[in-house]
Structures are given as C-alpha cells and as structure tokens.
Backbone of each chain as nested JSON, in Angstrom:
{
  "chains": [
    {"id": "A", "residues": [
      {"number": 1, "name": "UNK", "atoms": {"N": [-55.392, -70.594, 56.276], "CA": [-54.382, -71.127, 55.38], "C": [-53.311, -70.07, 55.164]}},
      {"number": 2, "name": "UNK", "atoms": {"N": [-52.135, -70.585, 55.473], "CA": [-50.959, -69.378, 54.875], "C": [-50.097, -69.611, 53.668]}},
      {"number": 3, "name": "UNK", "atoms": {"N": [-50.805, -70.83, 52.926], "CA": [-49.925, -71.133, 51.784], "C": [-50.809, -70.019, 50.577]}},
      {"number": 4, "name": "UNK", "atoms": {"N": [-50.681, -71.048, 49.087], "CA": [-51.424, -69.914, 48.255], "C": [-52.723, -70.56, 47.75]}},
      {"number": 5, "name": "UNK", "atoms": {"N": [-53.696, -69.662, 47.739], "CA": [-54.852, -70.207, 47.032], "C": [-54.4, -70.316, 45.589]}},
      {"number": 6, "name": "UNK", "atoms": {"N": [-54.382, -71.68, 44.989], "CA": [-54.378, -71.705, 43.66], "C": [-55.592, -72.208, 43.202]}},
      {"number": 7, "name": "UNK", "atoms": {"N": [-57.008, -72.082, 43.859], "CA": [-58.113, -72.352, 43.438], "C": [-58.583, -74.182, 43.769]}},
      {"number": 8, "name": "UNK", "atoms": {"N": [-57.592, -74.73, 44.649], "CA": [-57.689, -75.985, 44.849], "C": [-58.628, -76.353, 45.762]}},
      {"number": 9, "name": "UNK", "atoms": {"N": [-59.441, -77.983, 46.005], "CA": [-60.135, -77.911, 46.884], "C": [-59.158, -77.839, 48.167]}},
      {"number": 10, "name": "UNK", "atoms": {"N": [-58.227, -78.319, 48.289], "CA": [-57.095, -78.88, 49.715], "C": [-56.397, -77.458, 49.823]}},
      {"number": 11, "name": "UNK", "atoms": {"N": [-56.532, -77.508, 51.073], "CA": [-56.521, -76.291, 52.0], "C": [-55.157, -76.98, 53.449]}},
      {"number": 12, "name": "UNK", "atoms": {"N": [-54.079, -76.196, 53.096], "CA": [-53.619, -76.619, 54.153], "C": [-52.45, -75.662, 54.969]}},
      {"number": 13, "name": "UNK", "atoms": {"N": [-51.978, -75.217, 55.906], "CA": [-50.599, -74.661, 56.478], "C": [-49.919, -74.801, 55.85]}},
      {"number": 14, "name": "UNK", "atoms": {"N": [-48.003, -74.405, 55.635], "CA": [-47.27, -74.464, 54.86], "C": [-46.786, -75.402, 56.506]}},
      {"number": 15, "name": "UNK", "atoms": {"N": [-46.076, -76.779, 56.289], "CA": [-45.98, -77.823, 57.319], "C": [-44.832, -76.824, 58.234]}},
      {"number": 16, "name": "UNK", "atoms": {"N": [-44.262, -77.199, 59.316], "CA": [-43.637, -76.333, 60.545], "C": [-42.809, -77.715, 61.251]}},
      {"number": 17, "name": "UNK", "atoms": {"N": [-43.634, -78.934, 60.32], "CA": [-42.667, -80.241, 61.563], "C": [-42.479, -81.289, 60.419]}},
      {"number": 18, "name": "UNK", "atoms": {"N": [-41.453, -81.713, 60.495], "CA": [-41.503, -83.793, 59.505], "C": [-43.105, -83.982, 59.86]}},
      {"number": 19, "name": "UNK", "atoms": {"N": [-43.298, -84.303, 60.889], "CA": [-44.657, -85.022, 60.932], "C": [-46.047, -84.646, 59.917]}},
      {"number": 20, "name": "UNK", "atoms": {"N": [-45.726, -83.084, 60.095], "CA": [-46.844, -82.322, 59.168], "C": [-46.544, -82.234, 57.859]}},
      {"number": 21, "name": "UNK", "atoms": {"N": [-45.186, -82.516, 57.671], "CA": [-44.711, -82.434, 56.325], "C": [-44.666, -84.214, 55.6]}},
      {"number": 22, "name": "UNK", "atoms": {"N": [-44.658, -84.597, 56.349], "CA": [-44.998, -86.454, 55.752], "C": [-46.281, -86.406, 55.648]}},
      {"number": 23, "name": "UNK", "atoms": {"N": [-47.149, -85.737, 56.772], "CA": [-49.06, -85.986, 56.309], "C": [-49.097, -85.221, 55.05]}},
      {"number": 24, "name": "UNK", "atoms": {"N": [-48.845, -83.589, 54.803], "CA": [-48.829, -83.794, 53.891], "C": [-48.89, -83.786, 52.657]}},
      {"number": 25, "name": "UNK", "atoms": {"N": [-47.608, -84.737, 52.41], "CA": [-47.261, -85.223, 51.471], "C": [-47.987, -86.342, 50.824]}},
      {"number": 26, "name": "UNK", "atoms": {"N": [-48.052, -87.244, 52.251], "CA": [-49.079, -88.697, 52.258], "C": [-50.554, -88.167, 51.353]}},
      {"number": 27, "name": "UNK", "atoms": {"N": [-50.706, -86.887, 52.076], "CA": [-52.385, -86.003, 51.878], "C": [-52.111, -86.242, 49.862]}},
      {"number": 28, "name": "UNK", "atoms": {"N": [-51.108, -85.756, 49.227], "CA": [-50.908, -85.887, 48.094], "C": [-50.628, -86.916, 47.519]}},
      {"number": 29, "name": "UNK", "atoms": {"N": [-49.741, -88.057, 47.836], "CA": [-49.569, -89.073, 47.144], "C": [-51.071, -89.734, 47.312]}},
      {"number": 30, "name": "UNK", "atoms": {"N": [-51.697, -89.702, 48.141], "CA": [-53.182, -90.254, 47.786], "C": [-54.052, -89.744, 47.27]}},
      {"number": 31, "name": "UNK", "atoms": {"N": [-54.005, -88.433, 47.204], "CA": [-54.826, -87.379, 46.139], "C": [-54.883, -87.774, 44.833]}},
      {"number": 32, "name": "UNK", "atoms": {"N": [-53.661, -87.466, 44.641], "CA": [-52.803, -87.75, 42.893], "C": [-53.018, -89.042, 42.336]}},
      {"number": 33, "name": "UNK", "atoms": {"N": [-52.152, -89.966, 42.937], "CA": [-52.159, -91.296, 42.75], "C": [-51.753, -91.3, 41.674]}},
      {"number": 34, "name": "UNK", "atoms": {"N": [-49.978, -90.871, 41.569], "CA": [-49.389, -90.431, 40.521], "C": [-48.563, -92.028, 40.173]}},
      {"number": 35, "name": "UNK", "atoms": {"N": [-48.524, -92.833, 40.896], "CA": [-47.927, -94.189, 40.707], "C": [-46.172, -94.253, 41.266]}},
      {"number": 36, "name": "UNK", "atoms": {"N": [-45.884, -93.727, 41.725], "CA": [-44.591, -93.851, 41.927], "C": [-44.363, -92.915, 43.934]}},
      {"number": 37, "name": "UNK", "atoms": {"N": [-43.203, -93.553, 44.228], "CA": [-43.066, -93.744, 45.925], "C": [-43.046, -91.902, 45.655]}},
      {"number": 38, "name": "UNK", "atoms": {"N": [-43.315, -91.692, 46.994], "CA": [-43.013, -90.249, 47.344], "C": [-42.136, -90.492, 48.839]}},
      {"number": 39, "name": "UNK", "atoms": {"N": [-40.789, -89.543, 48.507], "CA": [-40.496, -89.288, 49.436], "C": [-39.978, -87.913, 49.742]}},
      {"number": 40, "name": "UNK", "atoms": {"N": [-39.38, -87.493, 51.201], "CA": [-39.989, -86.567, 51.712], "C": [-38.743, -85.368, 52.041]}},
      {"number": 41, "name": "UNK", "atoms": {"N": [-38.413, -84.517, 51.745], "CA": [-37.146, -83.401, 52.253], "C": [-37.247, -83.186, 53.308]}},
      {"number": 42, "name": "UNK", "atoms": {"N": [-35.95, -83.191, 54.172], "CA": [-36.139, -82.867, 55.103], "C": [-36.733, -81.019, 55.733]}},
      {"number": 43, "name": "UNK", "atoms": {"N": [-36.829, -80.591, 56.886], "CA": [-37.232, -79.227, 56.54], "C": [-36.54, -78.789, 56.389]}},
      {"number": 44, "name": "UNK", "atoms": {"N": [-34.779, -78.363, 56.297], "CA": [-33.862, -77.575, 55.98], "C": [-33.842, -77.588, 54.252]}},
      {"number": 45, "name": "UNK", "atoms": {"N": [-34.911, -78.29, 53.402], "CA": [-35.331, -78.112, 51.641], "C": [-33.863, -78.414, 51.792]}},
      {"number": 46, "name": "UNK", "atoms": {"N": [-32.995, -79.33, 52.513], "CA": [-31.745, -79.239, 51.338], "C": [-31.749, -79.992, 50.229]}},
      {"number": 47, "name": "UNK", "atoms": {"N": [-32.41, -80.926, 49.904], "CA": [-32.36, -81.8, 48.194], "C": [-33.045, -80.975, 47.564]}},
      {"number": 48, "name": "UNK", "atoms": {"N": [-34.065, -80.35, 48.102], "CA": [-35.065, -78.895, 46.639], "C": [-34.092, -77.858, 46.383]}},
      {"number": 49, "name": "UNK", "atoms": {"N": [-32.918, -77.47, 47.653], "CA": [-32.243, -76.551, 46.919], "C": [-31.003, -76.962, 45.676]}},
      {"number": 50, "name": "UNK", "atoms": {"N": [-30.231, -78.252, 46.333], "CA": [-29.474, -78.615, 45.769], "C": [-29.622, -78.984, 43.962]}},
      {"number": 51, "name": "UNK", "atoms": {"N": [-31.215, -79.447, 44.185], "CA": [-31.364, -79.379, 42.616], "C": [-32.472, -78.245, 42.075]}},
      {"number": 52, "name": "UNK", "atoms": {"N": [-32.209, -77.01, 42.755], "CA": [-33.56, -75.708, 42.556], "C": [-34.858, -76.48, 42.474]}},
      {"number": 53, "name": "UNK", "atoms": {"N": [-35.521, -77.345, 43.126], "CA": [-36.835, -77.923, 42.558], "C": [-37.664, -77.163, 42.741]}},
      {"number": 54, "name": "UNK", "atoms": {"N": [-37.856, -76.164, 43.339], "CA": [-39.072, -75.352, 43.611], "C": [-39.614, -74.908, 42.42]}},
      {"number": 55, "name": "UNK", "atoms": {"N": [-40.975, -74.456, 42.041], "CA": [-41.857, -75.061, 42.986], "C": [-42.135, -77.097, 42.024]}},
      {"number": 56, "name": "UNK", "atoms": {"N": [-41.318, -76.997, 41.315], "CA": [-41.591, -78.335, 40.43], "C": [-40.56, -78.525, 39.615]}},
      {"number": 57, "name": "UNK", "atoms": {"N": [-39.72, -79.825, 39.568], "CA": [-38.648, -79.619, 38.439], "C": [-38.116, -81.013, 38.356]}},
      {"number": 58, "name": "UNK", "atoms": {"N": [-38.109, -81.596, 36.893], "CA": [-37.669, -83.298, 36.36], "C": [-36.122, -82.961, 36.21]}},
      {"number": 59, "name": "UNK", "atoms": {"N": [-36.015, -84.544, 36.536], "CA": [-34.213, -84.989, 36.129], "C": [-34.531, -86.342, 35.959]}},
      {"number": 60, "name": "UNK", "atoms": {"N": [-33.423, -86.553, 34.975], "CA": [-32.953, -88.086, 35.198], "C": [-30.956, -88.321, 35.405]}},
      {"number": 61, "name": "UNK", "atoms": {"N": [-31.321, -89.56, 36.495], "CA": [-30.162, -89.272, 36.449], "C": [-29.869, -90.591, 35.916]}},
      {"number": 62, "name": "UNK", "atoms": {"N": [-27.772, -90.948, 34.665], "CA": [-28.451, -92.341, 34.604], "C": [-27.325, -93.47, 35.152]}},
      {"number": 63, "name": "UNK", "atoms": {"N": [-27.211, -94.073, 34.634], "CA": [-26.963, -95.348, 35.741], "C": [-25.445, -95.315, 36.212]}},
      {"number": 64, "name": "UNK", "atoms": {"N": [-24.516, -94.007, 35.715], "CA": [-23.172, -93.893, 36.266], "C": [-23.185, -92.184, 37.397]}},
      {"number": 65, "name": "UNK", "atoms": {"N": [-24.785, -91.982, 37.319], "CA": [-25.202, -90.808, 38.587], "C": [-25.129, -89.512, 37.942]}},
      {"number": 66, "name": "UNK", "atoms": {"N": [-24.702, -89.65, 36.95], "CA": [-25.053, -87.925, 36.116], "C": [-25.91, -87.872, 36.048]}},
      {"number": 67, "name": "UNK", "atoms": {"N": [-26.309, -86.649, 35.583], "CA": [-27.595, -86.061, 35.108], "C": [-27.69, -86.073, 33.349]}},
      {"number": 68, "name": "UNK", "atoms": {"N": [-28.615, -87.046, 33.43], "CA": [-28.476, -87.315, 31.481], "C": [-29.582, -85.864, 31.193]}},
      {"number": 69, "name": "UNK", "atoms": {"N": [-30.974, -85.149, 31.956], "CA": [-31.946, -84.913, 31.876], "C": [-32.229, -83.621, 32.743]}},
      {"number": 70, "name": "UNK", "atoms": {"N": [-32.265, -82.404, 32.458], "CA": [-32.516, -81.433, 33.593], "C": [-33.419, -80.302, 33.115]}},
      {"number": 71, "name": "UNK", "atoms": {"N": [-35.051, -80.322, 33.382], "CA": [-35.985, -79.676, 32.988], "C": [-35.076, -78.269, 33.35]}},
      {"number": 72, "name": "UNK", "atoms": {"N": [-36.338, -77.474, 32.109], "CA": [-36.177, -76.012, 33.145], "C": [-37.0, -75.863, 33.836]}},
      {"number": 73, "name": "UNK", "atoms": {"N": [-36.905, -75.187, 34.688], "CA": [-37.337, -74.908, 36.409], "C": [-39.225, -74.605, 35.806]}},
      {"number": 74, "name": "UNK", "atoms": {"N": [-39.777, -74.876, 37.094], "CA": [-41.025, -74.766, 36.803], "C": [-41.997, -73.986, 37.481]}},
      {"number": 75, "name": "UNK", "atoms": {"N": [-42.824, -73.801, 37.392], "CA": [-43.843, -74.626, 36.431], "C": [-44.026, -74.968, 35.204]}},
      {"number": 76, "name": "UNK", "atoms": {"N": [-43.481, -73.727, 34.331], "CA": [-43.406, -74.029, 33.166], "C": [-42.923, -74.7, 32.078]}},
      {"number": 77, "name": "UNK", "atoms": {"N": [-41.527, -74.886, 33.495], "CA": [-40.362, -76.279, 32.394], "C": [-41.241, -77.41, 32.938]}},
      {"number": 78, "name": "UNK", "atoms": {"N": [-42.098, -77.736, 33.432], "CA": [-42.272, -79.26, 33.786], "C": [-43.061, -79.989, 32.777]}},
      {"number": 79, "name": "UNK", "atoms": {"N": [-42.486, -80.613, 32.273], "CA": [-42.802, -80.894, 31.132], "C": [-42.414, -82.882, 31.039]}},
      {"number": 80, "name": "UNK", "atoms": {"N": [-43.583, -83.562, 31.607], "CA": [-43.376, -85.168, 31.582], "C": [-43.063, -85.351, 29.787]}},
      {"number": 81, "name": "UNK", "atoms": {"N": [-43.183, -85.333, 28.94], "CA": [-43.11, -85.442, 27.982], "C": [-41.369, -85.648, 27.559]}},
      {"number": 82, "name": "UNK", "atoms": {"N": [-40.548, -84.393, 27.807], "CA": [-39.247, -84.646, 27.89], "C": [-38.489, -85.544, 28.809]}},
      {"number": 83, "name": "UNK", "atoms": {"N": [-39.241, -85.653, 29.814], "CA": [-38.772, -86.461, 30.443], "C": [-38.658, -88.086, 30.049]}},
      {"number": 84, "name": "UNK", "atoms": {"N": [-39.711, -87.897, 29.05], "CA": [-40.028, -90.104, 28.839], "C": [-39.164, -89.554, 27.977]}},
      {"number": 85, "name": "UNK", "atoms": {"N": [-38.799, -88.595, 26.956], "CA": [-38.314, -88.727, 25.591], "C": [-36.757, -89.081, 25.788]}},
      {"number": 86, "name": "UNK", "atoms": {"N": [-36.278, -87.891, 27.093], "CA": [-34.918, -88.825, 27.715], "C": [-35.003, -90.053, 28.172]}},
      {"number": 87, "name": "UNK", "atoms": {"N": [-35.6, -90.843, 29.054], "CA": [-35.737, -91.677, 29.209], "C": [-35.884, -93.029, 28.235]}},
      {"number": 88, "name": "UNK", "atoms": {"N": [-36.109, -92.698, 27.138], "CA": [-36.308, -93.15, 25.979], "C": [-35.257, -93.27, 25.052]}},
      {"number": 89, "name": "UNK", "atoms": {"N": [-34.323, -92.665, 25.315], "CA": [-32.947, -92.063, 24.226], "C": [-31.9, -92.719, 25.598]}},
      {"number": 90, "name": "UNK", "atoms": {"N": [-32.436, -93.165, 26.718], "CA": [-31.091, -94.326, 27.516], "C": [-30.313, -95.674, 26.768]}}
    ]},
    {"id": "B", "residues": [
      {"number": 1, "name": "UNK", "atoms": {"N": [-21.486, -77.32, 44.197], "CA": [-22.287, -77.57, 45.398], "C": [-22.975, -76.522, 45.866]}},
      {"number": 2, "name": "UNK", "atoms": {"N": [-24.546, -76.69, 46.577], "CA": [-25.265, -75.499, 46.697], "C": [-24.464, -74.769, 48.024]}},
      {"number": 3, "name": "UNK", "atoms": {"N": [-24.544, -73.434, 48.023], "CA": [-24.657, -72.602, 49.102], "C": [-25.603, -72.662, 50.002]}},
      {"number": 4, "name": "UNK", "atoms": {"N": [-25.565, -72.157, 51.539], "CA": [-26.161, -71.92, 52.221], "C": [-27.335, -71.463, 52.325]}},
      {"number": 5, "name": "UNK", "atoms": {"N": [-28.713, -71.436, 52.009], "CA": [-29.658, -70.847, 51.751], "C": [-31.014, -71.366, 52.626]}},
      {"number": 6, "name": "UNK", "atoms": {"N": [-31.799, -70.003, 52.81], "CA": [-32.871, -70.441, 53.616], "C": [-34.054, -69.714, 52.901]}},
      {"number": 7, "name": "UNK", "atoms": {"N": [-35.337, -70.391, 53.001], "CA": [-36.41, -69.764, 51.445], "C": [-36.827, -69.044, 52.357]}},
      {"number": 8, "name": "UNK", "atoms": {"N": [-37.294, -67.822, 51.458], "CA": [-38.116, -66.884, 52.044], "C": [-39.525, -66.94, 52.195]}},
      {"number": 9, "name": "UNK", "atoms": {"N": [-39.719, -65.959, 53.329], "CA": [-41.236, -65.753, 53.032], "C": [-41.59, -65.36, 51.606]}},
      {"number": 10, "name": "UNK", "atoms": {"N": [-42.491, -66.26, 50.841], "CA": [-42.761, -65.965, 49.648], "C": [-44.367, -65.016, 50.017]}},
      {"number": 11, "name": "UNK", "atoms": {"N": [-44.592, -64.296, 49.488], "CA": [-45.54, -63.612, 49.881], "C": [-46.254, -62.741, 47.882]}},
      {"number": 12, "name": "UNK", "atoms": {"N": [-45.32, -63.106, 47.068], "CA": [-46.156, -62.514, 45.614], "C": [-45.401, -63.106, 44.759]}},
      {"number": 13, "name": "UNK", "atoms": {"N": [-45.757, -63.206, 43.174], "CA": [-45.263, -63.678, 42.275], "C": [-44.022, -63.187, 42.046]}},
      {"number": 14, "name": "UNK", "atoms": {"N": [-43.208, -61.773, 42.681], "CA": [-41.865, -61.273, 42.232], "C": [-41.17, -62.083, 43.363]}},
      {"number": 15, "name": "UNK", "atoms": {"N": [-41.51, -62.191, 44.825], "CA": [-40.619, -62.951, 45.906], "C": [-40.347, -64.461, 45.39]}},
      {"number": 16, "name": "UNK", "atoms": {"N": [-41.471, -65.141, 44.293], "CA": [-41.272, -66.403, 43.825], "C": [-40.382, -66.476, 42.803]}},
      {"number": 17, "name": "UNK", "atoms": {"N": [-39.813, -65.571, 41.827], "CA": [-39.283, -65.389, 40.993], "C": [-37.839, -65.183, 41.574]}},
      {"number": 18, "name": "UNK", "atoms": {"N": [-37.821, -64.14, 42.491], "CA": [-36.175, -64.006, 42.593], "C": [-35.977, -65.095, 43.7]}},
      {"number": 19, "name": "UNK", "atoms": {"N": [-36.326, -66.271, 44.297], "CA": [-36.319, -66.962, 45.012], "C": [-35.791, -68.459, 44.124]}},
      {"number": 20, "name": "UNK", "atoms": {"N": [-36.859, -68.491, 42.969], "CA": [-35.803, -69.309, 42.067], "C": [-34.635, -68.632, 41.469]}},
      {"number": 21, "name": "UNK", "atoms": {"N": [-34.356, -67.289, 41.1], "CA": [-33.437, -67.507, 40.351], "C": [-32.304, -67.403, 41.082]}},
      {"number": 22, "name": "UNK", "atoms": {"N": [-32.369, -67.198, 42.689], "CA": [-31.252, -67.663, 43.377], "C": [-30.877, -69.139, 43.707]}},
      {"number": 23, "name": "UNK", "atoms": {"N": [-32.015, -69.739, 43.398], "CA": [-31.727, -71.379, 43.375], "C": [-31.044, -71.659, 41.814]}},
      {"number": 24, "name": "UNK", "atoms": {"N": [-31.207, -70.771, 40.79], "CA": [-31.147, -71.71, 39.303], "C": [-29.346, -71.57, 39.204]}},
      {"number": 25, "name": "UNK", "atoms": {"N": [-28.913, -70.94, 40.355], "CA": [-27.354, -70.835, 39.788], "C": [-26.531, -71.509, 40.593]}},
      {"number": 26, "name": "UNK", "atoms": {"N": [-27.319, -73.109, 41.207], "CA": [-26.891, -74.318, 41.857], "C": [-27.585, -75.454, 41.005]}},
      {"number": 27, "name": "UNK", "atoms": {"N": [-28.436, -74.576, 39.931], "CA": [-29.225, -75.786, 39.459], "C": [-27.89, -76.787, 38.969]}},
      {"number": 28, "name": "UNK", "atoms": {"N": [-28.074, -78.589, 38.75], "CA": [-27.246, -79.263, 38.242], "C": [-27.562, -79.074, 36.587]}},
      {"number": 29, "name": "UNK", "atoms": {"N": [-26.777, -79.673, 35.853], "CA": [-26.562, -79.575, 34.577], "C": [-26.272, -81.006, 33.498]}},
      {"number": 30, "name": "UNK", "atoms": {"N": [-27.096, -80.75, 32.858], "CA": [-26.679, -82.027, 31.932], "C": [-25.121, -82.301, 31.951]}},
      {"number": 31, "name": "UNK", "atoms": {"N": [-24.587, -83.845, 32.497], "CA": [-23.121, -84.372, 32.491], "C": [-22.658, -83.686, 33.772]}},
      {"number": 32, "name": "UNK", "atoms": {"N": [-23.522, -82.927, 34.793], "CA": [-22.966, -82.959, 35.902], "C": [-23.206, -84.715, 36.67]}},
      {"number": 33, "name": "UNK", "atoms": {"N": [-22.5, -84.955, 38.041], "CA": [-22.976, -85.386, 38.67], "C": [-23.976, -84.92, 39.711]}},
      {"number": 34, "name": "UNK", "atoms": {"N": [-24.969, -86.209, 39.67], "CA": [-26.271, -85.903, 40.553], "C": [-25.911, -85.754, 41.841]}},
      {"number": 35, "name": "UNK", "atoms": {"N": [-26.109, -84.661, 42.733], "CA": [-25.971, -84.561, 43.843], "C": [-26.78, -85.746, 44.849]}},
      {"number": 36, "name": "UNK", "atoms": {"N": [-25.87, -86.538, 45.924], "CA": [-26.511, -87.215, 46.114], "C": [-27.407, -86.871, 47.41]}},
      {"number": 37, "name": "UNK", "atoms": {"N": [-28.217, -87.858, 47.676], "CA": [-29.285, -87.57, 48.816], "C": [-30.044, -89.308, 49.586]}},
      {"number": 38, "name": "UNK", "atoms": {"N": [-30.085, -88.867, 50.411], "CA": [-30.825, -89.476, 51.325], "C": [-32.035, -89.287, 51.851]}},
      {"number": 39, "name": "UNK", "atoms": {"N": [-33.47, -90.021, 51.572], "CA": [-34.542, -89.214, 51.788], "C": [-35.659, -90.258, 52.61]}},
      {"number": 40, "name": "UNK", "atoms": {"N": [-36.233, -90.068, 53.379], "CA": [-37.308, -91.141, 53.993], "C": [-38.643, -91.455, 53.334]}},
      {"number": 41, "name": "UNK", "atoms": {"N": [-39.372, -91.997, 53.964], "CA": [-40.886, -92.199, 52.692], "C": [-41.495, -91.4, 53.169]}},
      {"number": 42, "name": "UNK", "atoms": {"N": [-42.732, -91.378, 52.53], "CA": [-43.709, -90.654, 53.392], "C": [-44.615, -90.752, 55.057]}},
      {"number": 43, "name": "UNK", "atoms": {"N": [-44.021, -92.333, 55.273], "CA": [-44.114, -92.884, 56.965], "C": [-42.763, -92.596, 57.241]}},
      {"number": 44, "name": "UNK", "atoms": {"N": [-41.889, -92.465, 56.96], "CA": [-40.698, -91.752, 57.661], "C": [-39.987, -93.315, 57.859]}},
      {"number": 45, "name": "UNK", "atoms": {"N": [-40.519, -94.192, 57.557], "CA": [-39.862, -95.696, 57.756], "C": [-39.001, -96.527, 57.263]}},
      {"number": 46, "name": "UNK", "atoms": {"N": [-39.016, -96.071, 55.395], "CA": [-38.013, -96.535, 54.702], "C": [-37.747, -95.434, 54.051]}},
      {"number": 47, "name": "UNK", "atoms": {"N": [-35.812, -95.5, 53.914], "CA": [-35.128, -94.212, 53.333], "C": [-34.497, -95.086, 52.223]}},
      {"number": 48, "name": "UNK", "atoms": {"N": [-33.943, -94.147, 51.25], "CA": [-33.624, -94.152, 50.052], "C": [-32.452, -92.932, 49.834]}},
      {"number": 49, "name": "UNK", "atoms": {"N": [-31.098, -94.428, 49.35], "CA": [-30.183, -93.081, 48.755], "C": [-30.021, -93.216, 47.101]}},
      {"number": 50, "name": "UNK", "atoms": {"N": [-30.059, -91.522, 46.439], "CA": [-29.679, -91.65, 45.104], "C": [-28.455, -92.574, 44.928]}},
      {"number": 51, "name": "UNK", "atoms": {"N": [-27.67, -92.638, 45.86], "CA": [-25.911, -93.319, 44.869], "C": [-26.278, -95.097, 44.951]}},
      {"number": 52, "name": "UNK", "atoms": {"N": [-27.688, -95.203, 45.633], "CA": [-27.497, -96.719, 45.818], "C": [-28.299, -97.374, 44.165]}},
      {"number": 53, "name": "UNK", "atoms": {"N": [-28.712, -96.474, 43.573], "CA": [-28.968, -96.605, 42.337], "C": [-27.762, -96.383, 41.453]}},
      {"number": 54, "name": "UNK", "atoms": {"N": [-26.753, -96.25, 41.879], "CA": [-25.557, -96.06, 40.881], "C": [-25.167, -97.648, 40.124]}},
      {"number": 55, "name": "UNK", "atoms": {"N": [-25.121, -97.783, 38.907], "CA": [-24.47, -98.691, 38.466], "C": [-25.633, -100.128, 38.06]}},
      {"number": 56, "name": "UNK", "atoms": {"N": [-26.675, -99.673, 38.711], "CA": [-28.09, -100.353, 38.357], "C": [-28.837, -100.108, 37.614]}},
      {"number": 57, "name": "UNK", "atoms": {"N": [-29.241, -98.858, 37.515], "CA": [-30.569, -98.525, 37.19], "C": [-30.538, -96.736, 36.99]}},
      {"number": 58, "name": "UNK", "atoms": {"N": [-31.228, -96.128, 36.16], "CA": [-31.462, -94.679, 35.87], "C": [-32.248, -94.639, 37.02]}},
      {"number": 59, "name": "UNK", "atoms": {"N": [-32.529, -92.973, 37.543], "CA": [-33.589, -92.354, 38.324], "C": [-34.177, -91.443, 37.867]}},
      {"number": 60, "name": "UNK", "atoms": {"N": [-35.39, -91.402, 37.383], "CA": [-36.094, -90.17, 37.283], "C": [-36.097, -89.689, 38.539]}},
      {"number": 61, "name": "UNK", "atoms": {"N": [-36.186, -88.189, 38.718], "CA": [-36.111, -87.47, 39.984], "C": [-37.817, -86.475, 39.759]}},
      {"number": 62, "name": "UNK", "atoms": {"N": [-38.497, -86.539, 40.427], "CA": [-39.52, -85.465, 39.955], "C": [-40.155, -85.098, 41.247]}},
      {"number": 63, "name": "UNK", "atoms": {"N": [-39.718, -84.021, 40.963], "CA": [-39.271, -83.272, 42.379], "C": [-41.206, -82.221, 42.663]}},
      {"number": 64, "name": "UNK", "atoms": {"N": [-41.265, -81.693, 43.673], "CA": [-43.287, -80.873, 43.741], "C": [-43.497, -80.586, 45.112]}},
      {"number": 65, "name": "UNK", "atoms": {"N": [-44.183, -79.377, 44.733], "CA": [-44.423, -78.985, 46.069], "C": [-45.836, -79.112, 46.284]}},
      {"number": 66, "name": "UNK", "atoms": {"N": [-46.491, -79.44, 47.597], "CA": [-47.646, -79.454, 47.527], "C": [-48.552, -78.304, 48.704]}},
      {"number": 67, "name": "UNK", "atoms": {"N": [-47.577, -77.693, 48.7], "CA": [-47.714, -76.452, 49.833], "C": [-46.866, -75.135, 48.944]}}
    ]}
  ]
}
C-alpha cells in the first residue's frame, strides 16, 4: 500500500488510471452507503483543486450557482451539521 | 480561478498541511460563484454539470478522498 494507514480495514494504491480511480471510488460508495451519487475527478484533481477539497470539504451552492455555504477545509472543518443548517436557512 | 497546480508526494503530516494551504488561497468563498465542473459517475457512464443545476435546484457539493 502507498497511501496512509489510517487504521482502516481497506487497503488500497493511491489509483494511477480513471479505471482504478472509478473502482475505487465504487470500492467506497458501497462501503459507506452514504446515500447520495458519487462522482469521480478526473486525474489532473482539477474540481478538488478548484474548490481545495482535499482531503474533505462541504459547499452548497444555491440555485443562482454561488456559493451560499463553504466549510473550512478538512478534516476538521467537515462538519455535516453546518451543512443541513445552511441548507436549512435556503 | 485556480492556478496551475500538481499535488505532491504527500509523504507526513507537514507535506499535508502546506499542500492545503496552497490550495486554501483558490478556496471559493461565500457569494462567490461556484466554479463550474463536469464530472462522470462512478461507471464513467453518466456525467453531470454543476451549471445544469443553475436556476433549479441548490447543490450540496461534498467533496472526500478515499485514498
């Protein structure tokens, strides 16, 4: 494994192709089964850079494409809680 | 709009740190506009753009790495 042990059972490469990077992802959206679509960056991370998502980070955006909602960066800003509370104040 | 950037080998908790905080000074901002994007599923079969939600509907964005 060359990613990081964070003590998890899933053990995997850091992906090198789309293909390995859609499994996975797939490997997680079925892990989690967080309820909502996952989709996938391409490998040049340009949408993770454009909005810093690494390694985890909420937005909302709302229905005229701003950003009503912009955690701080995470792990530690990730915080679902603010997120419904914006979501909530639409 | 972001700059040019390519992530590093992250290799310890200080390479993860200055790695975001060269991302946090593209981060967007409350009353910016959302940068838009185009993204495929996880079969690579159906794509999705943020602007096609414009004028419909809010997006939560919740962004994770699993690597």
């Amino acid at each position: 494994m060359d990613g990081w042990d964070v003590g998890s059972q899933y053990r995997t490469n850091d992906p090198t192709t789309m293909e390995e990077r859609r499994k996975v992802a797939s490997d997680c959206e079925s892990a989690l089964q967080y309820g909502v679509k996952t989709y996938v960056d391409e490998m040049d991370d340009k949408v993770m850079i454009n909005y810093a998502a690494w390694p985890e980070r909420l937005f909302l955006v709302d229905i005229e494409g701003q950003i009503a909602y912009a955690a701080e960066r995470g792990p530690w800003g990730f915080k679902p809680e603010e997120l419904e509370a914006a979501i909530r104040a639409l | 709009m972001a700059t040019k950037q390519q992530p590093p080998i992250i290799q310890s908790k200080d390479d993860a740190i200055r790695w975001q905080d060269q991302l946090e000074l593209n981060v967007p901002k409350v009353g910016d506009g959302a940068p838009d994007f185009e993204l495929a599923d996880v079969a690579g079969a159906q794509s999705v753009g943020l602007s096609s939600f414009r004028g419909k509907r809010p997006v939560a964005l919740i962004f994770g790495s699993f690597t």
